[in-house]
C-alpha positions in Angstrom: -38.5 -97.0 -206.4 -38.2 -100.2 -203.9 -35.3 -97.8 -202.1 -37.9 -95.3 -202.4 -40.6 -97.3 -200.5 -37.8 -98.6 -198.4 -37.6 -95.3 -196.8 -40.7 -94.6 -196.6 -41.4 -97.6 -194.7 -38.9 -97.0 -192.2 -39.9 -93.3 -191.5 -43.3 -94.6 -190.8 -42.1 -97.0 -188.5 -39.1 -94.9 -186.7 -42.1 -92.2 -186.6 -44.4 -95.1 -185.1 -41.9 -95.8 -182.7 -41.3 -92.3 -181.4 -44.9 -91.2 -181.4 -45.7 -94.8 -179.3 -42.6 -93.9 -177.1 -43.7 -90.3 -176.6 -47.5 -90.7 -175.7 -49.7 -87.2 -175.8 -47.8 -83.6 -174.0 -44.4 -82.1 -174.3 -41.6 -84.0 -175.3 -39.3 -84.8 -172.4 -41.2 -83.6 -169.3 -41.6 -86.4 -166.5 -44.8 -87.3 -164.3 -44.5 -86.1 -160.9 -43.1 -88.6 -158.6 -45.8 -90.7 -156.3 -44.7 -90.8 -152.7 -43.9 -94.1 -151.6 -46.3 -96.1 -149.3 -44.0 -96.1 -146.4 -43.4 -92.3 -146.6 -47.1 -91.3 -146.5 -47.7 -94.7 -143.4 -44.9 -92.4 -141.1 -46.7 -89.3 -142.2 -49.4 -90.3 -140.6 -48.0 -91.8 -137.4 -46.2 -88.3 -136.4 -49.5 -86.6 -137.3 -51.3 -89.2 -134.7 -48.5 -88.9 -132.5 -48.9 -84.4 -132.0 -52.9 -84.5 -132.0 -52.0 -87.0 -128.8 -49.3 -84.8 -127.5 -51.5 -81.5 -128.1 -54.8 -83.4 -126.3 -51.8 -84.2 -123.4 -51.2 -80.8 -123.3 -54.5 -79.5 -123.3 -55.5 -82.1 -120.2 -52.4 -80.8 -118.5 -53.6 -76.7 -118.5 -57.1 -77.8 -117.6 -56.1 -79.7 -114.3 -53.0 -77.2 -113.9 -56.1 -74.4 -113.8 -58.3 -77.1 -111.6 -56.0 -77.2 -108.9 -55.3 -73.2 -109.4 -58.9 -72.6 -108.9 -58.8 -75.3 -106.1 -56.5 -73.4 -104.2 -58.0 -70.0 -104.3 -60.9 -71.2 -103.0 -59.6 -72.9 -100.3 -57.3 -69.6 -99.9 -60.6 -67.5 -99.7 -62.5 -70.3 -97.6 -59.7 -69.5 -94.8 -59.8 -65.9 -95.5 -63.2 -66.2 -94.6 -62.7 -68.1 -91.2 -60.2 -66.3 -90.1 -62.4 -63.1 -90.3 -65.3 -65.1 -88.6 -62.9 -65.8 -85.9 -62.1 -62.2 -85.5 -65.2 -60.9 -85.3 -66.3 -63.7 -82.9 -63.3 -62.8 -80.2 -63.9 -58.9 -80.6 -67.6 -59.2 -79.8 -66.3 -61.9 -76.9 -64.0 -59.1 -75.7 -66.7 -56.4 -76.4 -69.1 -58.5 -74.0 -66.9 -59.0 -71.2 -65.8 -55.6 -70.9 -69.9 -54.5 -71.0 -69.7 -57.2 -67.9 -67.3 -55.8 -65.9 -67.9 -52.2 -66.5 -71.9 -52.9 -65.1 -70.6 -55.1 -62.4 -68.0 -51.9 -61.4 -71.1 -49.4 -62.0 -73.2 -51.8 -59.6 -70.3 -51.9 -57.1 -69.5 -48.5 -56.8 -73.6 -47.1 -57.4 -75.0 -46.2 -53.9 -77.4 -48.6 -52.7 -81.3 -47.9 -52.8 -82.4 -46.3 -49.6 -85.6 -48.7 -48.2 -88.4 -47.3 -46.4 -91.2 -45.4 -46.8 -92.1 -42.8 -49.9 -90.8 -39.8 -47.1 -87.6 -42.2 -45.9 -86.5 -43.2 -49.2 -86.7 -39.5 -50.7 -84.8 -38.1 -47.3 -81.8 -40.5 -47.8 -81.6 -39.9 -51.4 -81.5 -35.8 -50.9 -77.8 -35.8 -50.5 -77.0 -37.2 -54.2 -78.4 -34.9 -55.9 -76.5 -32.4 -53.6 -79.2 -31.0 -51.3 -79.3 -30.9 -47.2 -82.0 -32.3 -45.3 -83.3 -28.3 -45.1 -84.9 -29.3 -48.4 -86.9 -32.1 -47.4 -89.5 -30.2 -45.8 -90.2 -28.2 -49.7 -90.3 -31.8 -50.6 -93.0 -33.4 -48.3 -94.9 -29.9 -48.7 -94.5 -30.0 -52.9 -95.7 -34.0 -53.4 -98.4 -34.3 -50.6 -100.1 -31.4 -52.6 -99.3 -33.3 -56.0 -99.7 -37.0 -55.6 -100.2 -37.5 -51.3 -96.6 -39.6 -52.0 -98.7 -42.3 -53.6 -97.3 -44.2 -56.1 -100.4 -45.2 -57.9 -101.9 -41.9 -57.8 -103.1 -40.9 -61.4 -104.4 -37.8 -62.9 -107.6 -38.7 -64.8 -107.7 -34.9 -66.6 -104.1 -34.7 -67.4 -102.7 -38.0 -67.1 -100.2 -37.6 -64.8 -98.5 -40.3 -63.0 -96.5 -41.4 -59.7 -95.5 -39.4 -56.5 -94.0 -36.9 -58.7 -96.7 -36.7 -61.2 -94.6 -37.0 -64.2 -96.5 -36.0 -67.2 -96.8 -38.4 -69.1 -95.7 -41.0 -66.8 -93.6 -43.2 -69.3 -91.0 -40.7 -69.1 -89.6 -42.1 -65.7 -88.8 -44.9 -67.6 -85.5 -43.4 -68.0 -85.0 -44.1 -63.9 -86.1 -47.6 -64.2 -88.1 -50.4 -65.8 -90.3 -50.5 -62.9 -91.3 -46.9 -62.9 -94.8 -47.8 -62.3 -94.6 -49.6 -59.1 -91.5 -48.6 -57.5 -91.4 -45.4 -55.4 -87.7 -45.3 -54.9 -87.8 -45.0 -59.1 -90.3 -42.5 -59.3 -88.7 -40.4 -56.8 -85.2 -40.6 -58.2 -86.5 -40.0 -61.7 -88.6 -36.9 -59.6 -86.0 -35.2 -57.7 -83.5 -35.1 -60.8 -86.4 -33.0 -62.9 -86.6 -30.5 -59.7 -83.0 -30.6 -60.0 -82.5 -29.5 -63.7 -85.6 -26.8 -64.0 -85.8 -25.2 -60.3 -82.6 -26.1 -58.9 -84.1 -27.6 -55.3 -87.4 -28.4 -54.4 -87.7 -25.5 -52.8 -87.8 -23.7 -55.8 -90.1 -26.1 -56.7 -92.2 -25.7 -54.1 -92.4 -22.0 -54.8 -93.6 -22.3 -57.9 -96.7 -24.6 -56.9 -97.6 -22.2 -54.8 -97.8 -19.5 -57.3 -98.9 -21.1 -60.2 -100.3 -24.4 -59.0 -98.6 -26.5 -60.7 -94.4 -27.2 -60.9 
């Protein structure tokens, strides 16, 4: 019995020991491994280390795309003047050669005949290509219009000048001064005898007839 008890005993305590030596879960499986202090301190350093390098980076493209953008807009600011400066010398160029073609126009353009009403409308018969035959259809055709006054005014039809040119802003087209100057009124005068009766004593022929020309 004391070999009995003996035994016993020392079951219990070999099974004491292995049950204190094996606490609670499957026999022989390990805990995980803890990663050592240093490990996880250089973990972290490298982690620090990209962020900086990717914020590096990131400050890099922006200015890289800063002085992109900077240079396109100096590109189009030059674009810009260069087209300013273009237009600038062809409307320079455009104005000079206006200049000289009215200074060549003035040079070559007949000049106005002075005189009287009568004088200045005898010298200017040859450039619209009629002999001094015409003239006397001429004195004939405005002393019965407008007596070769250049004020002279019809008050029923509104006629104006020594030609009577109806309304009278249409000599305009001779001159500025249409409403003062006889030399204007006659030039403007003999070229509308000239383009619907052909002289003025056509003209003249048809006052007679109708009254009016």
């Amino acid at each position: 019995m004391a070999v009995a008890g003996a035994t016993t005993v020392a079951t219990i305590a070999v099974a004491s020991g292995v049950a204190a030596a094996a606490p609670n879960g499957p026999a022989g499986k390990a805990a995980p491994p803890r990663p050592a202090a240093g490990a996880t301190a250089l973990d972290a350093t490298g982690a620090t280390r990209q962020v900086a390098r990717e914020k590096v980076s990131l400050a890099t493209l922006r200015q890289d795309r800063l002085v992109a953008e900077a240079r396109r807009a100096a590109a189009r600011r030059e674009a810009r003047r260069r087209a300013a400066a273009k237009r600038a010398a062809e409307l320079a160029a455009a104005r000079q050669a206006q200049r000289q073609q009215q200074a060549a126009s003035a040079a070559s353009a007949p000049a106005t005949p002075s005189g009287s009403p009568q004088q200045i409308a005898a010298a200017m018969l040859g450039s619209f290509g009629w002999g001094s035959g015409q003239f006397g259809c001429l004195q004939s055709l405005w002393n019965a219009e407008s007596g070769w006054n250049p004020s002279a005014s019809n008050p029923i039809s509104g006629a104006y000048g020594i030609p009577q040119a109806l309304p009278g802003s249409k000599m305009a087209s001779a001159g500025p001064d249409w409403q003062t100057n006889p030399a204007t009124q006659i030039k403007w005068g003999l070229g509308y005898i000239q383009s619907v009766y052909g002289s003025p004593c056509a003209a003249w022929s048809h006052e007679q007839s109708a009254g009016w020309y």
